[in-house]
Z-matrix of the N, CA and C atoms (Angstrom, degrees):
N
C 1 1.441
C 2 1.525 1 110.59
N 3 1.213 2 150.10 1 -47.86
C 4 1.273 3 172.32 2 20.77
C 5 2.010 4 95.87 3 114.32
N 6 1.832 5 100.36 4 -55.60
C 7 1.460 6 92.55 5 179.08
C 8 1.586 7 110.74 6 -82.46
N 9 1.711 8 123.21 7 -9.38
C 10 1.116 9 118.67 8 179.77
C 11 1.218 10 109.60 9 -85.75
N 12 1.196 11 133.50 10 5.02
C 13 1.212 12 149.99 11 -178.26
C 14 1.319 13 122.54 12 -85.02
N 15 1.093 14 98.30 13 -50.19
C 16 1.604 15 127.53 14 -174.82
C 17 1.621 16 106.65 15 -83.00
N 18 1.514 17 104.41 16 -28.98
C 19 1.504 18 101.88 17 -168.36
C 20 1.629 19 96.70 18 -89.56
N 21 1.344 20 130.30 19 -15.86
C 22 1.524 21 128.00 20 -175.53
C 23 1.560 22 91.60 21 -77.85
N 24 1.328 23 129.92 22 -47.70
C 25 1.412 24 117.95 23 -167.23
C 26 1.400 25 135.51 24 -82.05
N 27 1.387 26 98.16 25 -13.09
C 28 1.730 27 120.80 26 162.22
C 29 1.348 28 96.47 27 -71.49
N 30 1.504 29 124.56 28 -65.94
C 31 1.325 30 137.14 29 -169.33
C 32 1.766 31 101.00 30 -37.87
N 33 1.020 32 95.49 31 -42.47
C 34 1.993 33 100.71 32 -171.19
C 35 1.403 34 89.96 33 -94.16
N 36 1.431 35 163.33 34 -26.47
C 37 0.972 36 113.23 35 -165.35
C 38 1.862 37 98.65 36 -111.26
N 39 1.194 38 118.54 37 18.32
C 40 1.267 39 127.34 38 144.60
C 41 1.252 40 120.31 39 -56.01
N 42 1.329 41 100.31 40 -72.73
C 43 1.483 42 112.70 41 -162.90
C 44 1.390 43 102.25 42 -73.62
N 45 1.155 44 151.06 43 -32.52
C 46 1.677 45 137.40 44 132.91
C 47 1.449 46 127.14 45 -46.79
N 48 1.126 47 119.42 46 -12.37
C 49 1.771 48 121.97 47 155.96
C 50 1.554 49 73.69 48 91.32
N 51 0.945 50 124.27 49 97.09
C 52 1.789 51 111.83 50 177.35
C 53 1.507 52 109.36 51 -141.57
N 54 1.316 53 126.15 52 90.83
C 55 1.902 54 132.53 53 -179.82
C 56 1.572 55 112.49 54 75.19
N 57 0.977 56 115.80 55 -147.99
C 58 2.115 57 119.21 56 176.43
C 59 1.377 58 106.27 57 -52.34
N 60 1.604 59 112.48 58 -21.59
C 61 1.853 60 98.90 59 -147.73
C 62 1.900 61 91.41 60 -81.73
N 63 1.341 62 115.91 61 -22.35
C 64 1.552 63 122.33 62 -164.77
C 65 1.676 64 90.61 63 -63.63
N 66 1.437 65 146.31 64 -47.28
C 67 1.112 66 148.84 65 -151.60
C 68 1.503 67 103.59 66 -89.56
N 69 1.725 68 129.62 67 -26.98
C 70 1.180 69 124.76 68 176.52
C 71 1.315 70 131.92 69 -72.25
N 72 1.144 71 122.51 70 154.05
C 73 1.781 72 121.00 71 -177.89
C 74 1.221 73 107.41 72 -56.32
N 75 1.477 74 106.40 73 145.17
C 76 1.687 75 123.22 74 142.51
C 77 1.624 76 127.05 75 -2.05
N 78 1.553 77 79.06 76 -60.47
C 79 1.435 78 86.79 77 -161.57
C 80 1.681 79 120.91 78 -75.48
N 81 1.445 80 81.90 79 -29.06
C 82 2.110 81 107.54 80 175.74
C 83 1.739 82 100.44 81 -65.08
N 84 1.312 83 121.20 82 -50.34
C 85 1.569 84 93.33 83 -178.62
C 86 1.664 85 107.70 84 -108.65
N 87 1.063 86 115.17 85 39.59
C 88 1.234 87 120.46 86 153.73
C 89 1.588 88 121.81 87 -116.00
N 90 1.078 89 102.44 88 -9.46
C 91 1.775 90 107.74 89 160.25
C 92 1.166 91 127.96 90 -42.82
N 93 1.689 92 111.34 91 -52.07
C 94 1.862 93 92.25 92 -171.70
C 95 1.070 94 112.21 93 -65.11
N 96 1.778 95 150.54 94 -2.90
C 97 1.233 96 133.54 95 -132.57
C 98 1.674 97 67.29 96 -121.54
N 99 1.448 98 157.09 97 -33.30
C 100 1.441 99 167.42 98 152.27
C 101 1.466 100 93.24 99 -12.89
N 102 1.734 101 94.18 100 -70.60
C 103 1.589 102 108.44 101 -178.03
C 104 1.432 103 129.28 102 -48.60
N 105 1.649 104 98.29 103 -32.69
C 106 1.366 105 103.30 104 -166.09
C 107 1.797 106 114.27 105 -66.29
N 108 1.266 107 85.37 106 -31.10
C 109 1.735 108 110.71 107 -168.03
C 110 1.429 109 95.37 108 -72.81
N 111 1.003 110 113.23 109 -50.02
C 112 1.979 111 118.39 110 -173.10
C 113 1.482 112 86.43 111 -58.23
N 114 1.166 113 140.08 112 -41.48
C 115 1.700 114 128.14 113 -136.80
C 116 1.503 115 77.89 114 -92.34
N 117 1.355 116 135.44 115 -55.19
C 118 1.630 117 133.05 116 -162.82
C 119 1.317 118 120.05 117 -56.81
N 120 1.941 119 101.16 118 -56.11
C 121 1.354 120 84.36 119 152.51
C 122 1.156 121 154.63 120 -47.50
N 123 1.657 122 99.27 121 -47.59
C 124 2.297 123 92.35 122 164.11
C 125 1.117 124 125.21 123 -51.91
N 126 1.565 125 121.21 124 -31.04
C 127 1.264 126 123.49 125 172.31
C 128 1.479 127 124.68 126 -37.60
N 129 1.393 128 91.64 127 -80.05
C 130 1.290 129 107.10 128 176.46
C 131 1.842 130 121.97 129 -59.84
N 132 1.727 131 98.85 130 -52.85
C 133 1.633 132 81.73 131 146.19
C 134 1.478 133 137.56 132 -13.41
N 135 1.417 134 98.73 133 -82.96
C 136 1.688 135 107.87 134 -150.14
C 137 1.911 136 96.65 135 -92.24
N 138 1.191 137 123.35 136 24.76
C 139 1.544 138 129.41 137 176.09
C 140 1.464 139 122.44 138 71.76
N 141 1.851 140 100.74 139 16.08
C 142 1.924 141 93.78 140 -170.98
C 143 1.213 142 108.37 141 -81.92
N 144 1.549 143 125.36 142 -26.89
C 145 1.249 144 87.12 143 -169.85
C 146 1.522 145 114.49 144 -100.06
N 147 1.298 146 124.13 145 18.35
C 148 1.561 147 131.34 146 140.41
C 149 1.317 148 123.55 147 -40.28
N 150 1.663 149 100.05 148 -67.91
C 151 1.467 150 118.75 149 150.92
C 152 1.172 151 130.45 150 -4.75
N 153 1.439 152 102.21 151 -76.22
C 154 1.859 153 122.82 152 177.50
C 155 1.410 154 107.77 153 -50.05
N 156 1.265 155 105.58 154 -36.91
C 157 1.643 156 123.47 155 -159.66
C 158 1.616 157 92.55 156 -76.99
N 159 1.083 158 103.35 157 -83.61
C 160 1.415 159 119.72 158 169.76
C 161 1.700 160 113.81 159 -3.52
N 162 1.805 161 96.90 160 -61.84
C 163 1.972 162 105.68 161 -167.88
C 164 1.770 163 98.37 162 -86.73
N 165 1.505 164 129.82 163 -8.10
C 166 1.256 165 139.40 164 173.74
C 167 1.770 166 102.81 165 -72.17
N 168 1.583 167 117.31 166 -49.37
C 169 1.146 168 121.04 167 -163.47
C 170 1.973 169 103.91 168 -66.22
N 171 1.146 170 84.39 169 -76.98
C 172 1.733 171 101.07 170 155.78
C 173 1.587 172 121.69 171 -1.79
N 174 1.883 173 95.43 172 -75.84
C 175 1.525 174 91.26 173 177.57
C 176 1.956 175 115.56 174 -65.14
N 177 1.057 176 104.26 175 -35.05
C 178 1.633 177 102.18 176 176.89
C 179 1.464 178 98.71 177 -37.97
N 180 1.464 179 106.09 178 -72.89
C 181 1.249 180 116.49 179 -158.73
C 182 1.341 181 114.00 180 -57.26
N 183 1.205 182 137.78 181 -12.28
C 184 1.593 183 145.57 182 157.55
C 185 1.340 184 120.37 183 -88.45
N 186 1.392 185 112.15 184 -32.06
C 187 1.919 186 102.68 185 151.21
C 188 1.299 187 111.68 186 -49.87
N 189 1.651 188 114.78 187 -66.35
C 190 1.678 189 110.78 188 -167.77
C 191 1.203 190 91.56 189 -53.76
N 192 1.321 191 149.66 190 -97.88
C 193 1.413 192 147.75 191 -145.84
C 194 1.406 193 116.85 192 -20.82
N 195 1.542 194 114.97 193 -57.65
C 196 1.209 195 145.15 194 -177.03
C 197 1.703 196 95.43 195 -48.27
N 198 1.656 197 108.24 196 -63.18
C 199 1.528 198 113.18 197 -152.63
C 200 1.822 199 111.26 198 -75.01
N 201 1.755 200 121.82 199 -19.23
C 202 1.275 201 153.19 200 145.49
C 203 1.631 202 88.67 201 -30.89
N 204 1.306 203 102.17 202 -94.13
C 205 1.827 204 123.94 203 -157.76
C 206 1.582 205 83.75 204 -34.26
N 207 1.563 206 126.19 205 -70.04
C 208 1.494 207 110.45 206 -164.13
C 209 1.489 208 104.43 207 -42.30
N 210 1.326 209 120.06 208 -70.51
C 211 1.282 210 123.74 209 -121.25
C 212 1.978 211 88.81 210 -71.81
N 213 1.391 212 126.96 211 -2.88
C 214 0.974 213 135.17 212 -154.65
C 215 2.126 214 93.49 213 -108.52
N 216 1.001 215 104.26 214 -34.25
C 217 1.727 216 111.94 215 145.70
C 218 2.220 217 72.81 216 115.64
N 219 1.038 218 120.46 217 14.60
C 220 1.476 219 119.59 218 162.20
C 221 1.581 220 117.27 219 -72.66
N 222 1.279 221 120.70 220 110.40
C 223 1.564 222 116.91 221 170.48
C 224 1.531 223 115.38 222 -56.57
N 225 1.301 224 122.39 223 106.92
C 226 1.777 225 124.66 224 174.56
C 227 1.528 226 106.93 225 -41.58
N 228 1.204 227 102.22 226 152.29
C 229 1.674 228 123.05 227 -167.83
C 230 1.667 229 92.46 228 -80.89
N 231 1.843 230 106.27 229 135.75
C 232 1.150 231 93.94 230 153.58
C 233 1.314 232 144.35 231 -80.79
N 234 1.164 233 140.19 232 149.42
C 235 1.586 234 147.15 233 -177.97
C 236 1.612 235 103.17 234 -95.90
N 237 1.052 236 118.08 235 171.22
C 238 1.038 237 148.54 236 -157.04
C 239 1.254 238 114.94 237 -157.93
């Protein structure tokens, strides 16, 4: 996310002629969006952002549990 970020604001301050970036190549501020694509693919490749998903789902599901046990006057289990 971070290189799509970077690649919208090069992208604009090119295309507004805006400080050093107006004088650089094409190809120089059109890179991160190169990057961005390389980074998604590994993602999804190598299973992280399942992963992410995966340890995102998880914690929900141990807040609610957790926030149940209070309201039920049960002290939540500790984790480790």
């Amino acid at each position: 996310m971070y290189f799509l970020g970077i690649g919208i604001v090069l992208l604009a301050l090119k295309y507004l002629e805006i400080g050093p970036v107006a004088a650089w190549d094409w190809w120089v501020v059109l890179s991160p969006f190169a990057l961005a694509v390389a980074w998604w693919a590994w993602a999804d490749w190598s299973g992280y952002t399942k992963r992410k998903a995966m340890e995102n789902e998880d914690a929900r599901k141990r807040a609610r549990i957790d926030k149940s046990r209070e309201a039920m006057g049960v002290k939540p289990k500790r984790r480790s």
